[in-house]
N, CA, C and O atoms as a Tripos MOL2 file, in Angstrom:
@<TRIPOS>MOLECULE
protein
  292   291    73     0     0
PROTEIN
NO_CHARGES

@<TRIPOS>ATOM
      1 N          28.5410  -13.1390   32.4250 N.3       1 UNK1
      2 CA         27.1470  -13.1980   32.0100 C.3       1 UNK1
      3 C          26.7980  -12.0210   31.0990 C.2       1 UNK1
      4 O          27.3310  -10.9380   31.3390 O.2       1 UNK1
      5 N          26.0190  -12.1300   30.1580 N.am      2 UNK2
      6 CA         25.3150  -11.1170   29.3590 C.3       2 UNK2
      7 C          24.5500   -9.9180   29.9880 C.2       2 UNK2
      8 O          23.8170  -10.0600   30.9660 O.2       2 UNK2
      9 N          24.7320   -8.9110   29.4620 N.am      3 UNK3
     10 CA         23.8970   -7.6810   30.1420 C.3       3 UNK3
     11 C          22.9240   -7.7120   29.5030 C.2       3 UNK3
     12 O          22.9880   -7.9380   28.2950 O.2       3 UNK3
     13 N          21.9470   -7.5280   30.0310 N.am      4 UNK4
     14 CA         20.4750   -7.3500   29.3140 C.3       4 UNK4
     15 C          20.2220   -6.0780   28.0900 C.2       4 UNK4
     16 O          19.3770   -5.8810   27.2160 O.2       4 UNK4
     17 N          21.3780   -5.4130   28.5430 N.am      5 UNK5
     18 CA         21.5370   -4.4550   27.1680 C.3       5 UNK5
     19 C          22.3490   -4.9460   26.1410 C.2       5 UNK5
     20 O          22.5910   -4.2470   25.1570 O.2       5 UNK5
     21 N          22.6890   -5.8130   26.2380 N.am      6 UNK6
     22 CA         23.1450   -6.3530   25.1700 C.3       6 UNK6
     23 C          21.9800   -7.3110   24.9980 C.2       6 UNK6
     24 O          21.4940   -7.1480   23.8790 O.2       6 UNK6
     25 N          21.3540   -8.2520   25.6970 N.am      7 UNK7
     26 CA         20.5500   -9.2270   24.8040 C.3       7 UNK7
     27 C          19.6280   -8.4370   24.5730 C.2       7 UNK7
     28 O          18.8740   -9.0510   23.8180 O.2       7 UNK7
     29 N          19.0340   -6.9870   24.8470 N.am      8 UNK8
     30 CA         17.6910   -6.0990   24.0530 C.3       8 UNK8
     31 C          18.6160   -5.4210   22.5540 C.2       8 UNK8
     32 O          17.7260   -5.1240   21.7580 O.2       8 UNK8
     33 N          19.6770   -5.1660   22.0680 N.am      9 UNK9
     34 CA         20.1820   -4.4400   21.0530 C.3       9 UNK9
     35 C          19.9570   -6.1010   20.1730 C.2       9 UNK9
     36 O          19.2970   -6.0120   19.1380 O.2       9 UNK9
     37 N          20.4410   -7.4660   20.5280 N.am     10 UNK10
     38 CA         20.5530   -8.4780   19.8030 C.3      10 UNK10
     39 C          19.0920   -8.5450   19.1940 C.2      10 UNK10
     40 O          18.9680   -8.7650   17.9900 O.2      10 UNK10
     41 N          17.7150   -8.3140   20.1990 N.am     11 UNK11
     42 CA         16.6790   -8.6220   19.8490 C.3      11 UNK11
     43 C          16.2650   -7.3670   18.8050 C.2      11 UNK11
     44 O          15.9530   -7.4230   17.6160 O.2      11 UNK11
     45 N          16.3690   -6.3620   19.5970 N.am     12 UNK12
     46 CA         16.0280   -5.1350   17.9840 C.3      12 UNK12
     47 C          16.6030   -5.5320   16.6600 C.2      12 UNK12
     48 O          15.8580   -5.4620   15.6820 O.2      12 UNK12
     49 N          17.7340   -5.9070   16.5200 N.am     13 UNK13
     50 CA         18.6220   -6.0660   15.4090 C.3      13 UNK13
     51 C          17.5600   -7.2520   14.5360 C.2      13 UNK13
     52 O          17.0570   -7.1670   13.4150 O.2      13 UNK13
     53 N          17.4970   -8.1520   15.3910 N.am     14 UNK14
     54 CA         16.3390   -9.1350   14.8850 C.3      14 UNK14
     55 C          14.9420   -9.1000   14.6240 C.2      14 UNK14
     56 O          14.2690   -9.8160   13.8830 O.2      14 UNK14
     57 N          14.5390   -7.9210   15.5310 N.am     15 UNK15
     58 CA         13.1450   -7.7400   14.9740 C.3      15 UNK15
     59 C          13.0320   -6.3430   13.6410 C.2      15 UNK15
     60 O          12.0510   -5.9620   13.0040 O.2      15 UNK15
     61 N          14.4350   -5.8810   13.6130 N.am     16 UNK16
     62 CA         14.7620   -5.2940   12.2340 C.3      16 UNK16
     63 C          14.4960   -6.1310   11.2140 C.2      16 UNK16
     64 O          13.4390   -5.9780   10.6010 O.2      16 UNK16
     65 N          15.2920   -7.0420   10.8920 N.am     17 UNK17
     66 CA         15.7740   -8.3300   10.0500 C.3      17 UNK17
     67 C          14.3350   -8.9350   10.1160 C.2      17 UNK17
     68 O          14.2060   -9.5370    9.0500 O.2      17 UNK17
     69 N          13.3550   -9.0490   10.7460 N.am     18 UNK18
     70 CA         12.2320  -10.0600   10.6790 C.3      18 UNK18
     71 C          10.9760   -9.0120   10.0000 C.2      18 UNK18
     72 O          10.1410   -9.4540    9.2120 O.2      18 UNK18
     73 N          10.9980   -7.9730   10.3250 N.am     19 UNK19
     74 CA         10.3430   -6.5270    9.9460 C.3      19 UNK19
     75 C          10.6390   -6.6680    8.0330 C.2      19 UNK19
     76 O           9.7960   -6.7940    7.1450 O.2      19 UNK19
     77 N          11.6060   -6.6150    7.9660 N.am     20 UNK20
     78 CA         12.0880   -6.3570    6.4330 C.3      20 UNK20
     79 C          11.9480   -7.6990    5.7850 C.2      20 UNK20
     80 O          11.8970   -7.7030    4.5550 O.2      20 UNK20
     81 N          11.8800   -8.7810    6.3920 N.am     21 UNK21
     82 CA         11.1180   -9.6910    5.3310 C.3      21 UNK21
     83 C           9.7720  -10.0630    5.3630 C.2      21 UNK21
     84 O           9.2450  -10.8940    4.6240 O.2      21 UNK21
     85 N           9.2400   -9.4180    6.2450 N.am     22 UNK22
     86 CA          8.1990   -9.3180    5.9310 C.3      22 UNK22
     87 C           6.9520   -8.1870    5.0050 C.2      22 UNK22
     88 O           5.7980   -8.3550    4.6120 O.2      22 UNK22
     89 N           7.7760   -7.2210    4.9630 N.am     23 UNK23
     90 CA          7.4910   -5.9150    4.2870 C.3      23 UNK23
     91 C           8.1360   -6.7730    2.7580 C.2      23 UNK23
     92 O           7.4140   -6.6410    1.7690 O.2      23 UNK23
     93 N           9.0230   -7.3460    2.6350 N.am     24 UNK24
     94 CA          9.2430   -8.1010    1.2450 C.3      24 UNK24
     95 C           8.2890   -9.2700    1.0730 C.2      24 UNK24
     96 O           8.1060   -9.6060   -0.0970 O.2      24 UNK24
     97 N           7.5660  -10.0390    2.1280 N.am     25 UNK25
     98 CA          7.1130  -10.8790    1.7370 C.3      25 UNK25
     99 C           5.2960  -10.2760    0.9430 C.2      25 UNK25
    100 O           4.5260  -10.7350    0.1000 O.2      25 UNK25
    101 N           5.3380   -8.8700    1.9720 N.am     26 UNK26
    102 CA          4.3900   -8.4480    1.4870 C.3      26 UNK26
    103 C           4.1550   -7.5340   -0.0550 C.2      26 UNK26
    104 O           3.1210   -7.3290   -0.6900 O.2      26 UNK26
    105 N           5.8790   -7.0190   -0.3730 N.am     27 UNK27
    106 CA          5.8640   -6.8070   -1.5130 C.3      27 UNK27
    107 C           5.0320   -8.2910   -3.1160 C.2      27 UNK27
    108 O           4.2090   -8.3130   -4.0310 O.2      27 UNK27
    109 N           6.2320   -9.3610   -2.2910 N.am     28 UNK28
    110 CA          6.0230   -9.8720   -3.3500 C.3      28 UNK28
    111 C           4.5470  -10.7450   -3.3310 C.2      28 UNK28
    112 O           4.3310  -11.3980   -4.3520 O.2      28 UNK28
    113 N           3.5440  -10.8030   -2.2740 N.am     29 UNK29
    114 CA          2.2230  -11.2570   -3.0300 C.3      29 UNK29
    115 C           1.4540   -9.7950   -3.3360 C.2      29 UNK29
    116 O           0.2570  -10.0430   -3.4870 O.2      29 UNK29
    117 N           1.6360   -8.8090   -3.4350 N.am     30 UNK30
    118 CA          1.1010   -8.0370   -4.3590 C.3      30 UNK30
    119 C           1.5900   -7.7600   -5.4880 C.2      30 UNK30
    120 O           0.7980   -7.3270   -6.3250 O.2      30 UNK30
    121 N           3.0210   -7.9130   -5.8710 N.am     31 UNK31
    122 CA          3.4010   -7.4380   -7.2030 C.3      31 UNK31
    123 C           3.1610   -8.8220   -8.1050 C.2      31 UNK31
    124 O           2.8450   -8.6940   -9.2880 O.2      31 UNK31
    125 N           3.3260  -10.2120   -7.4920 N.am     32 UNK32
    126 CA          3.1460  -11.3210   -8.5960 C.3      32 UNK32
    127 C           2.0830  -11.9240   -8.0780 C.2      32 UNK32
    128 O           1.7450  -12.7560   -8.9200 O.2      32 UNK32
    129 N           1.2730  -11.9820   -7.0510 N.am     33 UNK33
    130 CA          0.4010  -12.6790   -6.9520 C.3      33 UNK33
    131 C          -0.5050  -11.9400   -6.8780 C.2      33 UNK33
    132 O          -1.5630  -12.5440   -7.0560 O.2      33 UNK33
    133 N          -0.6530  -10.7110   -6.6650 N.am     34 UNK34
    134 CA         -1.9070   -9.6980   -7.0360 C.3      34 UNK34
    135 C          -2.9230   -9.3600   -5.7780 C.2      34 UNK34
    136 O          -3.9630   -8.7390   -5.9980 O.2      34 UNK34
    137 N          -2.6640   -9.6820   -4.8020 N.am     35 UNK35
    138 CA         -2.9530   -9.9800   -3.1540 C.3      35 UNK35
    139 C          -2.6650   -8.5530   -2.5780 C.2      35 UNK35
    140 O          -1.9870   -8.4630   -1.5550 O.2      35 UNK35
    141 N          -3.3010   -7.1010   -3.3800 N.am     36 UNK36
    142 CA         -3.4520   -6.1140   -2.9500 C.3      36 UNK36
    143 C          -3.3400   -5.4720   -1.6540 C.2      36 UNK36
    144 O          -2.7760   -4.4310   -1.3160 O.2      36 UNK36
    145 N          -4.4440   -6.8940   -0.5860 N.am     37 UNK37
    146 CA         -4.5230   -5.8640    0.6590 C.3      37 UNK37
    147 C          -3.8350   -6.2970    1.2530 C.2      37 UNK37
    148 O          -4.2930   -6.6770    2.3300 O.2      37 UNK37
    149 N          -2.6000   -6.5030    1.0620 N.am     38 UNK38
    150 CA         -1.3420   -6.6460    2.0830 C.3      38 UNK38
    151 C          -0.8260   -5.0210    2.0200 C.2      38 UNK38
    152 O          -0.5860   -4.5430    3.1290 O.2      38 UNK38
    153 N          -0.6770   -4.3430    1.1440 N.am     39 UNK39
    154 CA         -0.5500   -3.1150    1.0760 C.3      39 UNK39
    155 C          -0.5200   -2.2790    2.0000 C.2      39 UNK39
    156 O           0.3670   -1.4290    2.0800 O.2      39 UNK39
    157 N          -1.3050   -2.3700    2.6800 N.am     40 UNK40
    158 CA         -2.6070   -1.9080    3.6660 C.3      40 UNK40
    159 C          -2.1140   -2.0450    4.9460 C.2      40 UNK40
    160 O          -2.7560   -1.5480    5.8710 O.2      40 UNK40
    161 N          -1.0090   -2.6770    5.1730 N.am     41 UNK41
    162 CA          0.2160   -3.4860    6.4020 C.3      41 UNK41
    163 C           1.1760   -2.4600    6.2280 C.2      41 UNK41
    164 O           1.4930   -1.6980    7.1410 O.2      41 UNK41
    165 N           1.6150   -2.4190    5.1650 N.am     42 UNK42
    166 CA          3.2720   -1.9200    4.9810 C.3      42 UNK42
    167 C           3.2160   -0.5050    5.7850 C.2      42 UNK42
    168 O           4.3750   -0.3020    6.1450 O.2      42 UNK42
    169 N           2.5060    0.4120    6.1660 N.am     43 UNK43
    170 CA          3.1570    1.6000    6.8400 C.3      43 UNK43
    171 C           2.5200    1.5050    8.2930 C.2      43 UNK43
    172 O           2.3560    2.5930    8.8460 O.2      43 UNK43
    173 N           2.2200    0.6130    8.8440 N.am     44 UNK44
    174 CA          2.5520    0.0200   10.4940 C.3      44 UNK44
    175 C           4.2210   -0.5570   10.4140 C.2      44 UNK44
    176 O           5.0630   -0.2520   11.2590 O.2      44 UNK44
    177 N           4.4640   -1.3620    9.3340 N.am     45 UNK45
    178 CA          6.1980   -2.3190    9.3000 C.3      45 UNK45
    179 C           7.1410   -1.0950    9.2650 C.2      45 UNK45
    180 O           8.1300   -0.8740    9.9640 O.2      45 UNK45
    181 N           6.5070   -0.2400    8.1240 N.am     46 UNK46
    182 CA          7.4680    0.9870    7.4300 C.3      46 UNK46
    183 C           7.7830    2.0750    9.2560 C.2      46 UNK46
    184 O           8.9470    2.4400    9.4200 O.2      46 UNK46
    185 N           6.9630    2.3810   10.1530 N.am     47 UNK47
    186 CA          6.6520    2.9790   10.9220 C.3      47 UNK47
    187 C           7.7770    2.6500   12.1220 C.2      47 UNK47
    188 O           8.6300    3.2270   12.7960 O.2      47 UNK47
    189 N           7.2320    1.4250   11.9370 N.am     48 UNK48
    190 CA          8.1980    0.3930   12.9060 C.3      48 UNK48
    191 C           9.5320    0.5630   12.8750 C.2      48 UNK48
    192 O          10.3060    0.7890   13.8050 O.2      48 UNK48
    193 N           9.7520    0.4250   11.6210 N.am     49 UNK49
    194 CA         11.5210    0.3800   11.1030 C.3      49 UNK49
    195 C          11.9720    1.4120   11.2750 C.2      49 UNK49
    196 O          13.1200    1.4330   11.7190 O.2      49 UNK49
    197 N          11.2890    2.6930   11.0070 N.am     50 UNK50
    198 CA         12.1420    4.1880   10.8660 C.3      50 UNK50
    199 C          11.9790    4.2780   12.2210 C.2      50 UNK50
    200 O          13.0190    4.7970   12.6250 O.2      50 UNK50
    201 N          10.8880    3.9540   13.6260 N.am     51 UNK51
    202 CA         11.5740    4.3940   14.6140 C.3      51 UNK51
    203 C          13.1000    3.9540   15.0420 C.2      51 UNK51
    204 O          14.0410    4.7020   15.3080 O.2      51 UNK51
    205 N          13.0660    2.5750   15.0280 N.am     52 UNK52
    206 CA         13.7970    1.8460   15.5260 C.3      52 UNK52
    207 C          15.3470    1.9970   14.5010 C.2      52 UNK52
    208 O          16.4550    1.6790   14.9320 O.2      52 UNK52
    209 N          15.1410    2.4310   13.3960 N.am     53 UNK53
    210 CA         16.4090    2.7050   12.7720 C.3      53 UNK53
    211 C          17.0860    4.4790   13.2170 C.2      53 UNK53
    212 O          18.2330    4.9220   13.2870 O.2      53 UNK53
    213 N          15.5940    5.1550   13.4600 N.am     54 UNK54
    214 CA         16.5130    6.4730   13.9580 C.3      54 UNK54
    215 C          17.4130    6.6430   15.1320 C.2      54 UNK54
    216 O          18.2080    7.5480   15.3850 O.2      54 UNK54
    217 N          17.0350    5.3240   15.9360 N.am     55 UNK55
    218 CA         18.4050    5.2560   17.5720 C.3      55 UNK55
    219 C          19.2680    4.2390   17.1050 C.2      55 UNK55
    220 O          19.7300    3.4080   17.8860 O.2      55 UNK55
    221 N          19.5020    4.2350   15.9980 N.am     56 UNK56
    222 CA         20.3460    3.4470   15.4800 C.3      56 UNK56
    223 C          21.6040    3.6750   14.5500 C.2      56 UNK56
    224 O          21.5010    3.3810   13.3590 O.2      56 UNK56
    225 N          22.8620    4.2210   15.0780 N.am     57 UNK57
    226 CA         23.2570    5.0240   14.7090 C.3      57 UNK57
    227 C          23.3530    3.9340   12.9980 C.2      57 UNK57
    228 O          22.6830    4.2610   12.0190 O.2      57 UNK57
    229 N          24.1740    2.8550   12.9910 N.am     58 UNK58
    230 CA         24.3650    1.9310   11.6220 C.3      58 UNK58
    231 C          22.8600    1.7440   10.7870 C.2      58 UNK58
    232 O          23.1190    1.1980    9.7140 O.2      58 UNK58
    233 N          21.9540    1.9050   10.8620 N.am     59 UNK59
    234 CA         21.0700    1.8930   10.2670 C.3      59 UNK59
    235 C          20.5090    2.8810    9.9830 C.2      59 UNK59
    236 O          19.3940    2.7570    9.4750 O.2      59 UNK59
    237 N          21.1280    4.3980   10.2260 N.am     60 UNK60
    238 CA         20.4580    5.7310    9.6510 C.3      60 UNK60
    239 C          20.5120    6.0770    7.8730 C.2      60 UNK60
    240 O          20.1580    7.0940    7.2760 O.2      60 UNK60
    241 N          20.9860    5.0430    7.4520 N.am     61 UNK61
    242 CA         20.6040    5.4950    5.3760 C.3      61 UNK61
    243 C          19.4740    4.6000    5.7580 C.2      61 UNK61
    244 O          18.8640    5.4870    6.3540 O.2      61 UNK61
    245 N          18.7190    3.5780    5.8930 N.am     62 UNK62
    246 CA         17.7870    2.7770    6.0260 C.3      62 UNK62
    247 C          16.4400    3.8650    6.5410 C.2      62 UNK62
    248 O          15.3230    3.9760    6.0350 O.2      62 UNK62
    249 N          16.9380    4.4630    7.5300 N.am     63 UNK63
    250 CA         15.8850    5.4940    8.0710 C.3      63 UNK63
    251 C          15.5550    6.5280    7.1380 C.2      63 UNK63
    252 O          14.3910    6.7990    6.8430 O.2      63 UNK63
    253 N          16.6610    7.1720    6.6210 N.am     64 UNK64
    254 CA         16.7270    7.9360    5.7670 C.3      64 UNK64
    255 C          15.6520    7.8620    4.4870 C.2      64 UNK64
    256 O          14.7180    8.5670    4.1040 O.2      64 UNK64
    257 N          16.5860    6.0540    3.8250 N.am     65 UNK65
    258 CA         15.5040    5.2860    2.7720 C.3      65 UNK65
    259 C          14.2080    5.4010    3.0850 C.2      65 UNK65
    260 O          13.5990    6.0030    2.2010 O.2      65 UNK65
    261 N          13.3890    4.9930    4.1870 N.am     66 UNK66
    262 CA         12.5360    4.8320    4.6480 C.3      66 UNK66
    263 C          11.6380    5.9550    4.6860 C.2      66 UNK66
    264 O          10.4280    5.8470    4.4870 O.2      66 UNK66
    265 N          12.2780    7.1210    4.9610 N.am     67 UNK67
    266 CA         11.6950    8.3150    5.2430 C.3      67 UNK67
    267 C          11.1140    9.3090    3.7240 C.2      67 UNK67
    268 O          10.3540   10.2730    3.6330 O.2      67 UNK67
    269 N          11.8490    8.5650    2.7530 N.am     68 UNK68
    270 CA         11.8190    8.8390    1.2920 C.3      68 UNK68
    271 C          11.1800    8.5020    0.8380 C.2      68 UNK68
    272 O          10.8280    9.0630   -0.2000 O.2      68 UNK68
    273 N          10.4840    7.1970    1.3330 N.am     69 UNK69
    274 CA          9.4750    6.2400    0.6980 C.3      69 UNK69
    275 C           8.0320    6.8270    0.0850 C.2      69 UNK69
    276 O           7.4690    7.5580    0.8990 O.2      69 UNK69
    277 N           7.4130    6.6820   -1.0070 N.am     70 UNK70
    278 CA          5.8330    7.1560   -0.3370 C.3      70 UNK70
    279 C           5.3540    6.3760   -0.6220 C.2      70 UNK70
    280 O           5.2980    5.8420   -1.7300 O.2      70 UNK70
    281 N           4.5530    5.9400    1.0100 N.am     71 UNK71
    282 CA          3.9880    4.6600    1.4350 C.3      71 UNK71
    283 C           2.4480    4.8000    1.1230 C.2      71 UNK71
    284 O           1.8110    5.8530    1.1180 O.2      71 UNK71
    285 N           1.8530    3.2010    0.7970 N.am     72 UNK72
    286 CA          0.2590    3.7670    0.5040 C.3      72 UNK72
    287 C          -0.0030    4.2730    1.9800 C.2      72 UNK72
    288 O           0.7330    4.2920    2.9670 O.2      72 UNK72
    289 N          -1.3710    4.6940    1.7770 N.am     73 UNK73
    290 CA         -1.9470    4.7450    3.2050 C.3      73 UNK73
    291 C          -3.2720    3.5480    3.2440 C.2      73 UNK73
    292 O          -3.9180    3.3760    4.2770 O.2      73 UNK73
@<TRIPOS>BOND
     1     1     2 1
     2     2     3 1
     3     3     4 2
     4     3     5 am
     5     5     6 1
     6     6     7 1
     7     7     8 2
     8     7     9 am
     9     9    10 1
    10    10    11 1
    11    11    12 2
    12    11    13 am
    13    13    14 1
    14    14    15 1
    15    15    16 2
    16    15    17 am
    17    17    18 1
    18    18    19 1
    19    19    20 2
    20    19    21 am
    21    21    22 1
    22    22    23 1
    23    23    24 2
    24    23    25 am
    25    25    26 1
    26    26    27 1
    27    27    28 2
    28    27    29 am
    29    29    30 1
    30    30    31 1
    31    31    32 2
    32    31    33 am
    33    33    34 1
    34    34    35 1
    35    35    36 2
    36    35    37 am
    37    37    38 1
    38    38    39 1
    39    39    40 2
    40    39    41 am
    41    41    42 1
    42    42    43 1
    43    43    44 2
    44    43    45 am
    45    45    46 1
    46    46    47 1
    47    47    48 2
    48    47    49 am
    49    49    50 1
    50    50    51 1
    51    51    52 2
    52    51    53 am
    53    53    54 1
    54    54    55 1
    55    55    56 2
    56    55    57 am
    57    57    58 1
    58    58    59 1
    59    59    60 2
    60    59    61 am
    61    61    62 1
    62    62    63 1
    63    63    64 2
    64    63    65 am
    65    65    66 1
    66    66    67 1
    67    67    68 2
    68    67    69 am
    69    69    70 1
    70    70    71 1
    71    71    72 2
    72    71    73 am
    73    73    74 1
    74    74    75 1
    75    75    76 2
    76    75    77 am
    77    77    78 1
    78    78    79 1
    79    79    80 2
    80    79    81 am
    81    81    82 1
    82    82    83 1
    83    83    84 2
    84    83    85 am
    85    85    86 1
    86    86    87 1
    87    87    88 2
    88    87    89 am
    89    89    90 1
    90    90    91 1
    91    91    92 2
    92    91    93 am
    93    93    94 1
    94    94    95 1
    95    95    96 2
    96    95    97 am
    97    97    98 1
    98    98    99 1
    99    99   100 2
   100    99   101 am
   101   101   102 1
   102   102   103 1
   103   103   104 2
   104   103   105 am
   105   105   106 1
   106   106   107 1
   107   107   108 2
   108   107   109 am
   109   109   110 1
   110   110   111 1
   111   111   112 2
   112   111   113 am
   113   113   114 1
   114   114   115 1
   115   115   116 2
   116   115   117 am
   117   117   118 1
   118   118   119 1
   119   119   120 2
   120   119   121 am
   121   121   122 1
   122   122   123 1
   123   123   124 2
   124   123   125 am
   125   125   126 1
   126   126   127 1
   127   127   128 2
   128   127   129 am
   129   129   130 1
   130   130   131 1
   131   131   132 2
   132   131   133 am
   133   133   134 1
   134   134   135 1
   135   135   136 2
   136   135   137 am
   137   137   138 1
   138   138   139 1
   139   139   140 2
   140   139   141 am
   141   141   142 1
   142   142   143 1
   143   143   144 2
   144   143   145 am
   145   145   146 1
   146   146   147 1
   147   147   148 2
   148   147   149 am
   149   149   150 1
   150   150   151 1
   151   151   152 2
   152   151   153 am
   153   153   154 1
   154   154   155 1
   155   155   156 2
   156   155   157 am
   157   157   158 1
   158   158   159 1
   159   159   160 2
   160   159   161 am
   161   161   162 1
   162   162   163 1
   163   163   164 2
   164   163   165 am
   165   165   166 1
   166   166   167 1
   167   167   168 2
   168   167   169 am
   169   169   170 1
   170   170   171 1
   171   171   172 2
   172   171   173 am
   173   173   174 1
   174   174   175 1
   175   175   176 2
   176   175   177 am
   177   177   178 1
   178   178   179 1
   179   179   180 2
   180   179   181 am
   181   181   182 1
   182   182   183 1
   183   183   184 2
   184   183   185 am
   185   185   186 1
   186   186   187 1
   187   187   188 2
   188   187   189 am
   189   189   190 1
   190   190   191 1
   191   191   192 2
   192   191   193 am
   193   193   194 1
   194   194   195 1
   195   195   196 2
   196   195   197 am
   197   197   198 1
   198   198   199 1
   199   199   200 2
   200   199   201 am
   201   201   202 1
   202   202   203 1
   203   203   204 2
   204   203   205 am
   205   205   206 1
   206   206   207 1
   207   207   208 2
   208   207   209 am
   209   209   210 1
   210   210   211 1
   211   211   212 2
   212   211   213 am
   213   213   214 1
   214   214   215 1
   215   215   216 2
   216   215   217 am
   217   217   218 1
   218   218   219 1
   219   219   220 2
   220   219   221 am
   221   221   222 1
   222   222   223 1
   223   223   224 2
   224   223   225 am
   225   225   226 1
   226   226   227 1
   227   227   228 2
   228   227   229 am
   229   229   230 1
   230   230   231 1
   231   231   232 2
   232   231   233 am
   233   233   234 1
   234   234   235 1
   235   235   236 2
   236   235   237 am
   237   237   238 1
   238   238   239 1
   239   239   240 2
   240   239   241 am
   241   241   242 1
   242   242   243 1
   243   243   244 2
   244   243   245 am
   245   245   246 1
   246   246   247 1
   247   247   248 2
   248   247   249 am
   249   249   250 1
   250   250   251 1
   251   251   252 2
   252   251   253 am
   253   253   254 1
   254   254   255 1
   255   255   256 2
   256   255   257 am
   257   257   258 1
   258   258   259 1
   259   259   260 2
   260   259   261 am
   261   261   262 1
   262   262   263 1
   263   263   264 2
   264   263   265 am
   265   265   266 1
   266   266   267 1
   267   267   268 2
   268   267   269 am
   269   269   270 1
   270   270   271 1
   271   271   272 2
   272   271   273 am
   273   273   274 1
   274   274   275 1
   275   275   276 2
   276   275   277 am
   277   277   278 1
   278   278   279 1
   279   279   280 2
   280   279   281 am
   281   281   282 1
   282   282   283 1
   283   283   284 2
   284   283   285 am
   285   285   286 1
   286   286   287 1
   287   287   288 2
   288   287   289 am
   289   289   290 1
   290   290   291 1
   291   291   292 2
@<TRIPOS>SUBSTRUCTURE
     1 UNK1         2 RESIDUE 1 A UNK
     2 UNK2         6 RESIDUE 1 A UNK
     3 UNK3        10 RESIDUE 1 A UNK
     4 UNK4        14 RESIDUE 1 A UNK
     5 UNK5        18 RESIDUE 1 A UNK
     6 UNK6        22 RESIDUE 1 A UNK
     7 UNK7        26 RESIDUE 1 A UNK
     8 UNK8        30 RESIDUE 1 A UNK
     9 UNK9        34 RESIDUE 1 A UNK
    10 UNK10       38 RESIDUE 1 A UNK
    11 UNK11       42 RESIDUE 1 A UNK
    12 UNK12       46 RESIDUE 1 A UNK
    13 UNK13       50 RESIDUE 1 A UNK
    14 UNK14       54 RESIDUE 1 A UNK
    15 UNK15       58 RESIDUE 1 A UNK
    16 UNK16       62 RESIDUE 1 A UNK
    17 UNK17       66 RESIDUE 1 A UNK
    18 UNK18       70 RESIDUE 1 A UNK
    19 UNK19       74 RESIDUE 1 A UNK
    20 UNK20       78 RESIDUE 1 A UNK
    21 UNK21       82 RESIDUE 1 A UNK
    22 UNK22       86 RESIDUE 1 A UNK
    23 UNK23       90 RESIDUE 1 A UNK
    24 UNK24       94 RESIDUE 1 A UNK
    25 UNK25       98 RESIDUE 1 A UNK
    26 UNK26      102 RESIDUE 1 A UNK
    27 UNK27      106 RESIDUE 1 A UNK
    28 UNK28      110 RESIDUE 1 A UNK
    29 UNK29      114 RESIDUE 1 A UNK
    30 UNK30      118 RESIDUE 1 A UNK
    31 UNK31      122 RESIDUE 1 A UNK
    32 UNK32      126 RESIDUE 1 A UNK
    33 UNK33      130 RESIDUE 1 A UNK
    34 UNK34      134 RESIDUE 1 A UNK
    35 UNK35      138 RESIDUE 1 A UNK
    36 UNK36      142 RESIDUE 1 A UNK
    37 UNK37      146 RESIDUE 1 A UNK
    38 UNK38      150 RESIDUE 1 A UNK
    39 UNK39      154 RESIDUE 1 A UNK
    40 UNK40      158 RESIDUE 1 A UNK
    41 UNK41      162 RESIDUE 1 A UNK
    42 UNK42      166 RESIDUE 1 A UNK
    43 UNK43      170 RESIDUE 1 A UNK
    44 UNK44      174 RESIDUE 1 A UNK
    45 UNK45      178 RESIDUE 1 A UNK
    46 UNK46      182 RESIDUE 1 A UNK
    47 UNK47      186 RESIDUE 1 A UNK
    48 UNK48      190 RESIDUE 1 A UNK
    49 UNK49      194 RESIDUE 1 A UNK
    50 UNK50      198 RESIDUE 1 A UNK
    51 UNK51      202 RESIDUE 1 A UNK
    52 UNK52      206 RESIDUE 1 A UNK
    53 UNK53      210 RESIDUE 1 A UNK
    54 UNK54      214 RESIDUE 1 A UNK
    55 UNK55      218 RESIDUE 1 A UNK
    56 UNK56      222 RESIDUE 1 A UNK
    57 UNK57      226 RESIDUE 1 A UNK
    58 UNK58      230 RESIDUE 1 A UNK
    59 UNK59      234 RESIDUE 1 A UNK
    60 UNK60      238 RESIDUE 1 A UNK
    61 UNK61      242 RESIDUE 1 A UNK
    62 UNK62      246 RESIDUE 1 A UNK
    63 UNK63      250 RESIDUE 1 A UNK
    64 UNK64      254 RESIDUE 1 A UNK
    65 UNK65      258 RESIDUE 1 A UNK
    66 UNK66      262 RESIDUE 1 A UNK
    67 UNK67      266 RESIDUE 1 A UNK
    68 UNK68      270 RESIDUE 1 A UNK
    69 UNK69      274 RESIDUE 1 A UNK
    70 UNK70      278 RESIDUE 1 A UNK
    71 UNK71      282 RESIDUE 1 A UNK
    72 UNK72      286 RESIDUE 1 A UNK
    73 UNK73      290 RESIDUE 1 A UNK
C-alpha cells in the first residue's frame, strides 16, 4: 500500500504544476487580452510556489527564479 507520504509529495508536485499554469494563464489575459486585474493574483501564486519550492530540494532554481522576480504588488 502507498504511504501517505508519498501520496502528499504526489499532490504538492501537482499543485506545483496547477500553480504555474495558472500564473501563465494569468500572464496571458493580461499581455494579449489586456485583462489587467489578474495581475493583482500573481504574488499570492508567486508566494505559494517559492514556499513550496524552497523544501524542495529539485525545484530550488525555480525558487531561486521566483525569488528574482519583481512581482506587482
Amino acid at each position: 500500500p502507498a504511504k501517505f507520504t508519498d501520496f502528499y509529495e504526489q499532490v504538492t508536485w501537482m499543485s506545483v504544476q496547477r500553480h504555474l499554469k495558472i500564473i501563465g494563464i494569468f500572464c496571458r489575459l493580461t499581455l494579449r487580452d489586456g485583462k489587467s486585474k489578474y495581475l493583482a493574483e500573481l504574488p499570492r501564486f508567486l508566494g505559494y510556489l517559492q514556499r513550496i519550492a524552497g523544501d524542495i530540494p529539485e525545484l530550488y532554481p525555480l525558487f531561486r527564479l521566483i525569488k528574482s522576480l519583481d512581482t506587482p504588488t
